[in-house]
Structures are given as structure tokens and as C-alpha cells.
Chimera marker file (.cmm) of the C-alpha trace (Angstrom):
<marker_set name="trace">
<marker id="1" x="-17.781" y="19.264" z="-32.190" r="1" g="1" b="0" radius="0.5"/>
<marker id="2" x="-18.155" y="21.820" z="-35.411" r="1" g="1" b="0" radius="0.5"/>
<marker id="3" x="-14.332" y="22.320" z="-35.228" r="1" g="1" b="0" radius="0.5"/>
<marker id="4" x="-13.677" y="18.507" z="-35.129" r="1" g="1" b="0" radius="0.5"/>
<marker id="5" x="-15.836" y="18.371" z="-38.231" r="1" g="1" b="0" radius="0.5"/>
<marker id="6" x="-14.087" y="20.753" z="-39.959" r="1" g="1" b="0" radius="0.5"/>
<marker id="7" x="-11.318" y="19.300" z="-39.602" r="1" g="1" b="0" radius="0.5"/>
<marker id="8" x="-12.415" y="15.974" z="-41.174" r="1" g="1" b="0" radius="0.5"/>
<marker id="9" x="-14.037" y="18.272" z="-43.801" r="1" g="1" b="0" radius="0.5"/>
<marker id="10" x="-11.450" y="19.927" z="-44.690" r="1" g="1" b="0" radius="0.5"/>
<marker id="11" x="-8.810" y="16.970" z="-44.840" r="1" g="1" b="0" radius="0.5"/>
<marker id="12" x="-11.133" y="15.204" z="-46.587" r="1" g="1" b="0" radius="0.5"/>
<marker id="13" x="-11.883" y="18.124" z="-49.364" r="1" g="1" b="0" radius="0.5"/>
<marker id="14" x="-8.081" y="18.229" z="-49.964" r="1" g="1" b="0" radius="0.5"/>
<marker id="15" x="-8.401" y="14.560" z="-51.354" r="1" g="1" b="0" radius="0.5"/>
<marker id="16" x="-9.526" y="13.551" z="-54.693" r="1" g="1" b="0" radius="0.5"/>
<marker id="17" x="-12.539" y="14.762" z="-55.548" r="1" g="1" b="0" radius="0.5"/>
<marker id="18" x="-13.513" y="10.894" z="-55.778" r="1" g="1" b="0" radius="0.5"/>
<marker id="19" x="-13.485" y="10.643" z="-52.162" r="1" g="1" b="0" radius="0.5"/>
<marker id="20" x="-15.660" y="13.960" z="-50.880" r="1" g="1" b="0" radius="0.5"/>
<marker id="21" x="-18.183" y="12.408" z="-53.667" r="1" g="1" b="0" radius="0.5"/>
<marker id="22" x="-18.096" y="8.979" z="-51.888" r="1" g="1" b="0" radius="0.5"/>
<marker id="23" x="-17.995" y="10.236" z="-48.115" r="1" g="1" b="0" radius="0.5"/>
<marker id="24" x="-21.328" y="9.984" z="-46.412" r="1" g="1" b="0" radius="0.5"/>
<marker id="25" x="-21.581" y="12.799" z="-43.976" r="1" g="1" b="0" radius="0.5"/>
<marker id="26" x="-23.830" y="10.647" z="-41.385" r="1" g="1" b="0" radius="0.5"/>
<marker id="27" x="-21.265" y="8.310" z="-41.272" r="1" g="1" b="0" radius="0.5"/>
<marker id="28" x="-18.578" y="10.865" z="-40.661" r="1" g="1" b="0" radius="0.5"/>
<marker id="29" x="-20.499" y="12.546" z="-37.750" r="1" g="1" b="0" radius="0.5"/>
<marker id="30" x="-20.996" y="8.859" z="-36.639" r="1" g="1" b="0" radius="0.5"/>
<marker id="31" x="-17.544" y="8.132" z="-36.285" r="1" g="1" b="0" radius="0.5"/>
<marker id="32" x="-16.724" y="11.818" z="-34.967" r="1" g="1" b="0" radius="0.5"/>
<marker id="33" x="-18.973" y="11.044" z="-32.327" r="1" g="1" b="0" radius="0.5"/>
<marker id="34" x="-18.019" y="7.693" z="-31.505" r="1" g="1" b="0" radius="0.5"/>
<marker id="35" x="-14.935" y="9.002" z="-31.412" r="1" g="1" b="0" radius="0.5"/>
<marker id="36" x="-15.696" y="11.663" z="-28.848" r="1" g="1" b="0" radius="0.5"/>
<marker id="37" x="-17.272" y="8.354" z="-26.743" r="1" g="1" b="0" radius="0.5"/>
<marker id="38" x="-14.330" y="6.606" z="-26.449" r="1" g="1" b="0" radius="0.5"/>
<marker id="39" x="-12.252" y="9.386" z="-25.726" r="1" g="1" b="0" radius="0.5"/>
<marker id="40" x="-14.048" y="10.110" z="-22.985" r="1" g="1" b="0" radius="0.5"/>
<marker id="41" x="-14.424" y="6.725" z="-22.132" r="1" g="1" b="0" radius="0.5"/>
<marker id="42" x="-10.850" y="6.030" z="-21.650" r="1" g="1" b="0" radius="0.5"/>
<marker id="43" x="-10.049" y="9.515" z="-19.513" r="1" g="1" b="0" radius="0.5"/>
<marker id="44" x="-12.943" y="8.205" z="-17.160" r="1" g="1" b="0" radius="0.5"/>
<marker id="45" x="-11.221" y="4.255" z="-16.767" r="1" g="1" b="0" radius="0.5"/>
<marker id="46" x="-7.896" y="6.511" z="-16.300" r="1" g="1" b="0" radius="0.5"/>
<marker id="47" x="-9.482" y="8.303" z="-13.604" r="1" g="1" b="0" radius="0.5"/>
<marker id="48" x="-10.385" y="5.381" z="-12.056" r="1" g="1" b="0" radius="0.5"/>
<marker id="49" x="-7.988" y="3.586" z="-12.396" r="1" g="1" b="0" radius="0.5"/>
<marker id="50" x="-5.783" y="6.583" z="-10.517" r="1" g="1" b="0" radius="0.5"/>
<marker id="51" x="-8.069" y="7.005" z="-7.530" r="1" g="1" b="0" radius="0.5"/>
<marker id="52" x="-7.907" y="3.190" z="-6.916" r="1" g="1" b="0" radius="0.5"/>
<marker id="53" x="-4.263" y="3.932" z="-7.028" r="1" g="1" b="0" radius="0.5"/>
<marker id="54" x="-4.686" y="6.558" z="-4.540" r="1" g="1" b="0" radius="0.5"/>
<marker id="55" x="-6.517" y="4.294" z="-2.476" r="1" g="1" b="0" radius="0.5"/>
<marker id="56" x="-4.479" y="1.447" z="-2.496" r="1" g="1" b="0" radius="0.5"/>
<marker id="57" x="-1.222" y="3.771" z="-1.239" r="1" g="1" b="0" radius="0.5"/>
<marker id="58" x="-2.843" y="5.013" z="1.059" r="1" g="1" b="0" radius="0.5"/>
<marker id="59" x="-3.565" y="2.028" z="2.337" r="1" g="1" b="0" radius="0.5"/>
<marker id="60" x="-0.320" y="0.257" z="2.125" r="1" g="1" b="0" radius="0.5"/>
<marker id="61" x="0.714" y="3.387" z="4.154" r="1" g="1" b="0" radius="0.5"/>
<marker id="62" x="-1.559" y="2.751" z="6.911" r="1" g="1" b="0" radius="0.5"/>
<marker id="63" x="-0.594" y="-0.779" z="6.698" r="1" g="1" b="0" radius="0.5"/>
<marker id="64" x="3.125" y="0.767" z="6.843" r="1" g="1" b="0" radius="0.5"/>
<marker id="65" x="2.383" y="2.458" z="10.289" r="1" g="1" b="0" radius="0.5"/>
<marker id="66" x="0.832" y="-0.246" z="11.804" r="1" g="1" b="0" radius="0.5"/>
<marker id="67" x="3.571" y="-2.798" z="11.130" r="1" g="1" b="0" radius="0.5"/>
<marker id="68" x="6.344" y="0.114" z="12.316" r="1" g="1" b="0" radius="0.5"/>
<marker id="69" x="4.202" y="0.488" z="15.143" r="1" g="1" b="0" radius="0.5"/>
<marker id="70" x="3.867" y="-3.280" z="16.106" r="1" g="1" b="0" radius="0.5"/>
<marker id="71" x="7.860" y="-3.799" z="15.526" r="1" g="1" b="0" radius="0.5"/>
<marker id="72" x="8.877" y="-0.306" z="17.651" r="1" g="1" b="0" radius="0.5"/>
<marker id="73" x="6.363" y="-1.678" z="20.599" r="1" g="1" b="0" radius="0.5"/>
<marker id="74" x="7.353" y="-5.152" z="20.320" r="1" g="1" b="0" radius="0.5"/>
<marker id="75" x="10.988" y="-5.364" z="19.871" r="1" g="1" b="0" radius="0.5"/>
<marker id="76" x="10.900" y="-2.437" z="22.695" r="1" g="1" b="0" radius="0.5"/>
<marker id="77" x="9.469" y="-5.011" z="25.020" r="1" g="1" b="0" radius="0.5"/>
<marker id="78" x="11.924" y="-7.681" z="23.975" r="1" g="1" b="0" radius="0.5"/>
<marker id="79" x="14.858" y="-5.171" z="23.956" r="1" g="1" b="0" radius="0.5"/>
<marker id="80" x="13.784" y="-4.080" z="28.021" r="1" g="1" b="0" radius="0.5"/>
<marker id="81" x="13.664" y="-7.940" z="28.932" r="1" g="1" b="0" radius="0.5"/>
<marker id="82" x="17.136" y="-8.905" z="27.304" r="1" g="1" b="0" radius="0.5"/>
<marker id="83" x="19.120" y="-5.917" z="29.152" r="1" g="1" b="0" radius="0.5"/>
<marker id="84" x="17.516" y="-7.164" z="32.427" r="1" g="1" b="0" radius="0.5"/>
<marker id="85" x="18.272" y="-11.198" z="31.257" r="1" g="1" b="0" radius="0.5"/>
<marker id="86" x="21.788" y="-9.891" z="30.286" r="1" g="1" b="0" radius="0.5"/>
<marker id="87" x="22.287" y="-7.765" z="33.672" r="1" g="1" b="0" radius="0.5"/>
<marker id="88" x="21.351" y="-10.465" z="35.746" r="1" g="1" b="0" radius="0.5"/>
<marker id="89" x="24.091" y="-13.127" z="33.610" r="1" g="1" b="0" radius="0.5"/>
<marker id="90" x="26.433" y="-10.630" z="34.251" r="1" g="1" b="0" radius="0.5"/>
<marker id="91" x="25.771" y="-10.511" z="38.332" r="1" g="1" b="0" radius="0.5"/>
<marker id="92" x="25.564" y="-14.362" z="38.236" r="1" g="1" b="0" radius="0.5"/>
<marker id="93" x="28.904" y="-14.532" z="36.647" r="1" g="1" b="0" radius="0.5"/>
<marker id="94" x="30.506" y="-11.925" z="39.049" r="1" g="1" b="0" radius="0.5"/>
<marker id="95" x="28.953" y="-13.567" z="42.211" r="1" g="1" b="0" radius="0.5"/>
<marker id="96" x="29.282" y="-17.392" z="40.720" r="1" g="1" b="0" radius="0.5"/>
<marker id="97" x="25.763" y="-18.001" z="41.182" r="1" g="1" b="0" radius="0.5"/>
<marker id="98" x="24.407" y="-20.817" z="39.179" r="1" g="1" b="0" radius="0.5"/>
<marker id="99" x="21.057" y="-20.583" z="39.725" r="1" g="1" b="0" radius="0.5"/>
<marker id="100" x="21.174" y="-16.986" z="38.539" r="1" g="1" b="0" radius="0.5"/>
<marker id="101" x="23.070" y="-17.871" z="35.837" r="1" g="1" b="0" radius="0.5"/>
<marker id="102" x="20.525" y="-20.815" z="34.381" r="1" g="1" b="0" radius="0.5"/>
<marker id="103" x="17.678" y="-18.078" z="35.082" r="1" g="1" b="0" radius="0.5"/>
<marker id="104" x="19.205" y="-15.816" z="32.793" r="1" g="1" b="0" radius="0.5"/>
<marker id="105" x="20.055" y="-18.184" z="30.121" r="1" g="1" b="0" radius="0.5"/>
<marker id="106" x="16.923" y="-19.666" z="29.961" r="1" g="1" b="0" radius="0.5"/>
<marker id="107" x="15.264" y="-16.022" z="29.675" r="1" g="1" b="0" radius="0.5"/>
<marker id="108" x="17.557" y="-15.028" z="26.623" r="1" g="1" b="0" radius="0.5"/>
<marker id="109" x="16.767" y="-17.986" z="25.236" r="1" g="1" b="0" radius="0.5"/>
<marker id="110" x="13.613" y="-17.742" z="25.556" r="1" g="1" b="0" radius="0.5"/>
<marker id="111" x="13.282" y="-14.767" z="24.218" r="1" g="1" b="0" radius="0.5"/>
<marker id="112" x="15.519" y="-14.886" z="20.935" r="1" g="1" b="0" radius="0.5"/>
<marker id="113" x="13.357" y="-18.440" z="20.436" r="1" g="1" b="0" radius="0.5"/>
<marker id="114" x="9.892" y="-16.912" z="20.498" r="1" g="1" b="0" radius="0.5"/>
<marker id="115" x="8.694" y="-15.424" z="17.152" r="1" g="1" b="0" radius="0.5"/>
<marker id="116" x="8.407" y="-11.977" z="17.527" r="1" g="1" b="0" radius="0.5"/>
<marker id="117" x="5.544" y="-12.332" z="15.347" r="1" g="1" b="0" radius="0.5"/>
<marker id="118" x="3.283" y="-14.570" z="16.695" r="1" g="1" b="0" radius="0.5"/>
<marker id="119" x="0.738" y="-11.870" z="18.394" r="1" g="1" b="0" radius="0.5"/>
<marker id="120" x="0.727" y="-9.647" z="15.029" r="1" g="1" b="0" radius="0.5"/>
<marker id="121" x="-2.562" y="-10.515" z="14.036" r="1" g="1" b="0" radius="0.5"/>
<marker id="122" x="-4.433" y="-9.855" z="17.201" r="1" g="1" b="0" radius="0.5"/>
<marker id="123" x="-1.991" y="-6.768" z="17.407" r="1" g="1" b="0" radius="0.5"/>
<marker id="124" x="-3.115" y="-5.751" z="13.915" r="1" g="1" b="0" radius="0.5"/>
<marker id="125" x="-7.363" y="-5.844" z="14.736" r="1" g="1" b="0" radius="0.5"/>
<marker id="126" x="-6.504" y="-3.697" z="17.832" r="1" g="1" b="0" radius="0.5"/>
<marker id="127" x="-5.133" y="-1.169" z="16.456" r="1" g="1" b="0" radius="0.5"/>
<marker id="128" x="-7.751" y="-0.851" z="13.687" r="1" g="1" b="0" radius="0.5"/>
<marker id="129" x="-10.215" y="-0.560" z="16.852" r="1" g="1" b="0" radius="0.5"/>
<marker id="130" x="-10.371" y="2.982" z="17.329" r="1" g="1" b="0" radius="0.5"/>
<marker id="131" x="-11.516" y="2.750" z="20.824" r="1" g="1" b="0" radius="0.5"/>
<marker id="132" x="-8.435" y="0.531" z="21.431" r="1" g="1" b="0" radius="0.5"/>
<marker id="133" x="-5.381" y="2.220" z="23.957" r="1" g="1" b="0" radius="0.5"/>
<marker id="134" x="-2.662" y="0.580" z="23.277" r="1" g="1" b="0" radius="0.5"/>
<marker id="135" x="-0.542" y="0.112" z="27.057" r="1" g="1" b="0" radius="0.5"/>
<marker id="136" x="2.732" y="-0.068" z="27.415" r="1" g="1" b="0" radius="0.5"/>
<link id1="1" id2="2" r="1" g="1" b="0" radius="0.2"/>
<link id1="2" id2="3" r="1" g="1" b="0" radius="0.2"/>
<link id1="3" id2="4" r="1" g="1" b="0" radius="0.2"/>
<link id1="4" id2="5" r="1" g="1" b="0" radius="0.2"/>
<link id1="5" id2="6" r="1" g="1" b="0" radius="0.2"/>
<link id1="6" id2="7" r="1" g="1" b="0" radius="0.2"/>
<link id1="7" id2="8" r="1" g="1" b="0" radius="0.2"/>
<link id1="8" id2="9" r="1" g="1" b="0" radius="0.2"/>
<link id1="9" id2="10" r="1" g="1" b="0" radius="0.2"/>
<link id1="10" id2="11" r="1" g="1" b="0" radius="0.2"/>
<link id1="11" id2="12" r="1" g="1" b="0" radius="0.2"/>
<link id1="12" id2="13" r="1" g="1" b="0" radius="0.2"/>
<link id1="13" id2="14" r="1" g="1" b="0" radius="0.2"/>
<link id1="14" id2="15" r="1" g="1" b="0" radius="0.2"/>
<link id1="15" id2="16" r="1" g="1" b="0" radius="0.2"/>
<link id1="16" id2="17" r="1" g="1" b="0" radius="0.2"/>
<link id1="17" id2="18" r="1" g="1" b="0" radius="0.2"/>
<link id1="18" id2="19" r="1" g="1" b="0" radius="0.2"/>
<link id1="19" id2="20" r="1" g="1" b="0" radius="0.2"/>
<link id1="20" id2="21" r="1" g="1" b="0" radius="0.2"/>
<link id1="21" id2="22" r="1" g="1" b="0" radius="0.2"/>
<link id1="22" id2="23" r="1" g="1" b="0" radius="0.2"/>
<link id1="23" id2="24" r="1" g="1" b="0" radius="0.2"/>
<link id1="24" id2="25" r="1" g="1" b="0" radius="0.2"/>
<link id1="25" id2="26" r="1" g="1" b="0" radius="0.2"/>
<link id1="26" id2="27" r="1" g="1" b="0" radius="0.2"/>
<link id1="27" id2="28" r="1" g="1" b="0" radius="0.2"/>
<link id1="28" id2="29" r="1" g="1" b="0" radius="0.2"/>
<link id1="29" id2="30" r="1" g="1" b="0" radius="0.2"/>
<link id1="30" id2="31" r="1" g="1" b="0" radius="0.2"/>
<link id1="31" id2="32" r="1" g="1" b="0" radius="0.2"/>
<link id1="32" id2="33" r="1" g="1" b="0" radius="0.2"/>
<link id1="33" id2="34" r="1" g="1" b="0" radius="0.2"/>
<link id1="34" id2="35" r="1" g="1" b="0" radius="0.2"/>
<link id1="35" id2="36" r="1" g="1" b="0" radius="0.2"/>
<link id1="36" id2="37" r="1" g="1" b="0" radius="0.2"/>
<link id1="37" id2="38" r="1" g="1" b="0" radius="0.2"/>
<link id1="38" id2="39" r="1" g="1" b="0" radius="0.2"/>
<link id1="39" id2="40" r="1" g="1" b="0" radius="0.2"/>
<link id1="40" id2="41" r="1" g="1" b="0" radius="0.2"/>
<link id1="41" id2="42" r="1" g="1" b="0" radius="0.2"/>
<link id1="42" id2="43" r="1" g="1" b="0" radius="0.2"/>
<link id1="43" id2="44" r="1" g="1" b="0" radius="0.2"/>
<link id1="44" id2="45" r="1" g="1" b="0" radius="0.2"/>
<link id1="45" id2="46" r="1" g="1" b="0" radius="0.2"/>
<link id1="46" id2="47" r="1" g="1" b="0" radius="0.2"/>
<link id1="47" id2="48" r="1" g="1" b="0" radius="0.2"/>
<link id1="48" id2="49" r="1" g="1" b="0" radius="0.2"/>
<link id1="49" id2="50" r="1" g="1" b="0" radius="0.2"/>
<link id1="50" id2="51" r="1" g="1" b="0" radius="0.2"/>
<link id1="51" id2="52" r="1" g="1" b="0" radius="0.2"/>
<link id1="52" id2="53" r="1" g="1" b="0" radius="0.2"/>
<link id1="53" id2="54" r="1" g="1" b="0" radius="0.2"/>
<link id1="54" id2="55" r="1" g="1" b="0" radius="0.2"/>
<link id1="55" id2="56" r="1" g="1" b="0" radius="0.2"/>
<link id1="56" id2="57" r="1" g="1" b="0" radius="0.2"/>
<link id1="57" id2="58" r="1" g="1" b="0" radius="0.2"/>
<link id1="58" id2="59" r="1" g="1" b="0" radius="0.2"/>
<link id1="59" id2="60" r="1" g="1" b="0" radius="0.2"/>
<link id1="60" id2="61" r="1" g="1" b="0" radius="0.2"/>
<link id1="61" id2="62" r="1" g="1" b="0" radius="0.2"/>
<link id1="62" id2="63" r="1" g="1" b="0" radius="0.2"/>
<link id1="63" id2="64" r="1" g="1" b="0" radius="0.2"/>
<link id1="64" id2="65" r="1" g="1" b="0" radius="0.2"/>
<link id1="65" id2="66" r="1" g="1" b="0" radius="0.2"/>
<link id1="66" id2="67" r="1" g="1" b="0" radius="0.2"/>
<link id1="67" id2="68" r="1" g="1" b="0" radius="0.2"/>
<link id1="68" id2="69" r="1" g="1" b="0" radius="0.2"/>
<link id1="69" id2="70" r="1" g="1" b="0" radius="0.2"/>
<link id1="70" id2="71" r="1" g="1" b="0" radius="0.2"/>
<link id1="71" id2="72" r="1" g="1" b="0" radius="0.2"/>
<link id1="72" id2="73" r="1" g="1" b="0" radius="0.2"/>
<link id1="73" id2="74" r="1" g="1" b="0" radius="0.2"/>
<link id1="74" id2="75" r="1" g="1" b="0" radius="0.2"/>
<link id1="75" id2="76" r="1" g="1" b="0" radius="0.2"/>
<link id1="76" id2="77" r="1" g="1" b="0" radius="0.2"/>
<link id1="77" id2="78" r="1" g="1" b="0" radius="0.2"/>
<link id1="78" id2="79" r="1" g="1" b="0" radius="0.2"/>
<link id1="79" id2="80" r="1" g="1" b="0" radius="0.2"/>
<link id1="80" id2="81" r="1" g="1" b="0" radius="0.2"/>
<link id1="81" id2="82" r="1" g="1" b="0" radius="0.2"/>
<link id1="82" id2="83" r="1" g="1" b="0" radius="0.2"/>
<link id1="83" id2="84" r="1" g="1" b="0" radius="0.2"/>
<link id1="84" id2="85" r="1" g="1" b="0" radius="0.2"/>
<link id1="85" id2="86" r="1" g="1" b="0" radius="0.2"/>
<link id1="86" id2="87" r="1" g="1" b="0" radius="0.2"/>
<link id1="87" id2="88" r="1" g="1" b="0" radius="0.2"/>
<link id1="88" id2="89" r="1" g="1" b="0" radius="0.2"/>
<link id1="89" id2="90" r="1" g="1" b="0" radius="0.2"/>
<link id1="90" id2="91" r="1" g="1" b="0" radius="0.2"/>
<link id1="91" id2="92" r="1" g="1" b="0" radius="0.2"/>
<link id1="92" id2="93" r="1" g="1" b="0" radius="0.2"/>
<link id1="93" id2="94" r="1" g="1" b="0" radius="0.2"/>
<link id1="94" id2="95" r="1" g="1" b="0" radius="0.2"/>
<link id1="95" id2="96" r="1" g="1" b="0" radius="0.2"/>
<link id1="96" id2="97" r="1" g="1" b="0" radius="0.2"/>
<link id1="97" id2="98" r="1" g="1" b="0" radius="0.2"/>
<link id1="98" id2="99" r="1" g="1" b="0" radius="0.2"/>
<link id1="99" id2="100" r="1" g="1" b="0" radius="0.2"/>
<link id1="100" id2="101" r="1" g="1" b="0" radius="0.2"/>
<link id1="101" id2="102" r="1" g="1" b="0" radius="0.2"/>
<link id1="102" id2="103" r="1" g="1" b="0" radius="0.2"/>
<link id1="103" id2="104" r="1" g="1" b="0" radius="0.2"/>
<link id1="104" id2="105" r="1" g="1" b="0" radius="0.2"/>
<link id1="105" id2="106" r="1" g="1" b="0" radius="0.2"/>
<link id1="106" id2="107" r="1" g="1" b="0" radius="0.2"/>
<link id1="107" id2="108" r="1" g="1" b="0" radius="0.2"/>
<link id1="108" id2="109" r="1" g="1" b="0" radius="0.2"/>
<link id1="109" id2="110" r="1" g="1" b="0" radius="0.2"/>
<link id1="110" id2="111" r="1" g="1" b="0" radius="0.2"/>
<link id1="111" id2="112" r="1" g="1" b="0" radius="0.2"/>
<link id1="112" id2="113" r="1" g="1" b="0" radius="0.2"/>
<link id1="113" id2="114" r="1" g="1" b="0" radius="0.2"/>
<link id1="114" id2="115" r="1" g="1" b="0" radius="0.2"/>
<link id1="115" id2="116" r="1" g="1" b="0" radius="0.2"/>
<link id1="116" id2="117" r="1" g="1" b="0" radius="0.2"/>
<link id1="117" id2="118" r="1" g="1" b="0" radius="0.2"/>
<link id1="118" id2="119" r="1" g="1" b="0" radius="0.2"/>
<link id1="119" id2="120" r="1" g="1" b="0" radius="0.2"/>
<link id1="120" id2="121" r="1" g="1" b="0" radius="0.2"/>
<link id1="121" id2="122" r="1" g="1" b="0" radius="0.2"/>
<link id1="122" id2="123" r="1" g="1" b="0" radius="0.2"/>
<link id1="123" id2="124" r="1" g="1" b="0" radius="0.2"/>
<link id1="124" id2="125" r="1" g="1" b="0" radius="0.2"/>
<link id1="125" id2="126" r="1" g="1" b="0" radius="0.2"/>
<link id1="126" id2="127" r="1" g="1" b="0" radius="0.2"/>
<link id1="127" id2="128" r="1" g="1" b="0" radius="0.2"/>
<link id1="128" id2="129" r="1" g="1" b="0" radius="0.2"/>
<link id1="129" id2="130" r="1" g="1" b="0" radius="0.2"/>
<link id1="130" id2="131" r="1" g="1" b="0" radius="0.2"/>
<link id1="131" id2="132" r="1" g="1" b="0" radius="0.2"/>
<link id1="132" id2="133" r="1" g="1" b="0" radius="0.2"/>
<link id1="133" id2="134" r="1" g="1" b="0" radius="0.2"/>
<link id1="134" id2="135" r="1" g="1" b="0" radius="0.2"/>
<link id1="135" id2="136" r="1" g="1" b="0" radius="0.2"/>
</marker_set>
């Protein structure tokens, strides 16, 4: 803090001679000091404001893996069902069996109606369960 004075001093000696008579010294420490308050001040709310930062990307990546998680697992599951949906349309057509053929219609349908979605929430507490096994 000396050094910070002198500088002040020392700027303020190279002025008029007017001015070091009118400078209050008190009031120049004041400042200095208040200053030194603020300075520190701010770097602390930077800090702060940083580790929230931190925080919140780390979250967002956790939130990241979950979702890549729920759409590998899910879209698995759909992708499993459609090649046996589309293996059995393909039989159907080769043997000419209707019924076959309105079974696996109806499950493709099915399937690229539903919203792939729809179970994400419940999907989403799960996995923030730690004692939760997810089964495939």
C-alpha cells in the first residue's frame, strides 16, 4: 500500500504546487484504500461468477450424457423392433400372407407414430438414482 501511495505522491508533487497545498492526505489514503476495496471486490464477483460457470458446464455435460444415453438406449430398442417389423413384411410379401403383412404394418406404424420421447422424464429421474441398473 506504501508503493501505491507513492505513486499518488509523487504524481501529485509533479503538479502545481497549488494542488500538493490543497490535497488532504486522509482523503488520499481514503480513496487509495477504497480503491484497494473495490479491486478486490470485483476479482472476488469474477471468481464467482467463473465457478458458477464451471458449475453450470458441468452440468449441461451431465445433462449431455444423460440425453445421449436415453437416445442410444431408446432408438436402439426402436431400431431392434423395426428390423424384426420389416423382416416379417418382407416374409409376408414373399409368402402372400396378409395377415402377416397387416401385423407388420401396423407394428412400423406404430412405432414411427409413438414419440420417442414420451418416457424421457421418468428415464431422466432413473438415471439420476444411483442405485438405479438400467436393463436392456
Amino acid at each position: 500500500m506504501s508503493q501505491a501511495l507513492r505513486k499518488i505522491g509523487g504524481t501529485v508533487a509533479k503538479g502545481s504546487g497549488k494542488v500538493v497545498a490543497t490535497v488532504d492526505p486522509l482523503a488520499v489514503v481514503t480513496e487509495v484504500i477504497k480503491h484497494l476495496e473495490t479491486r478486490q471486490e470485483e476479482k472476488t464477483k469474477r471468481e464467482y461468477i467463473w465457478a458458477k460457470r464451471d458449475v453450470i458446464v458441468t452440468e449441461l455435460n451431465n445433462e449431455k450424457e444423460v440425453v445421449l444415453s436415453y437416445f442410444e438406449h431408446r432408438f436402439a430398442e426402436r431400431k431392434g423392433a423395426l428390423e424384426q417389423f420389416y423382416s416379417l413384411l418382407h416374409r409376408a410379401v414373399d409368402t402372400g400372407n396378409d395377415q402377416q403383412l397387416e401385423t407388420a404394418l401396423n407394428g412400423i406404424l406404430g412405432i414411427i407414430q409413438e414419440n420417442p420421447l414420451k418416457d424421457f422424464a421418468e428415464f431422466r429421474k432413473n438415471m439420476a438414482d444411483p442405485n438405479f441398473v438400467l436393463e436392456l
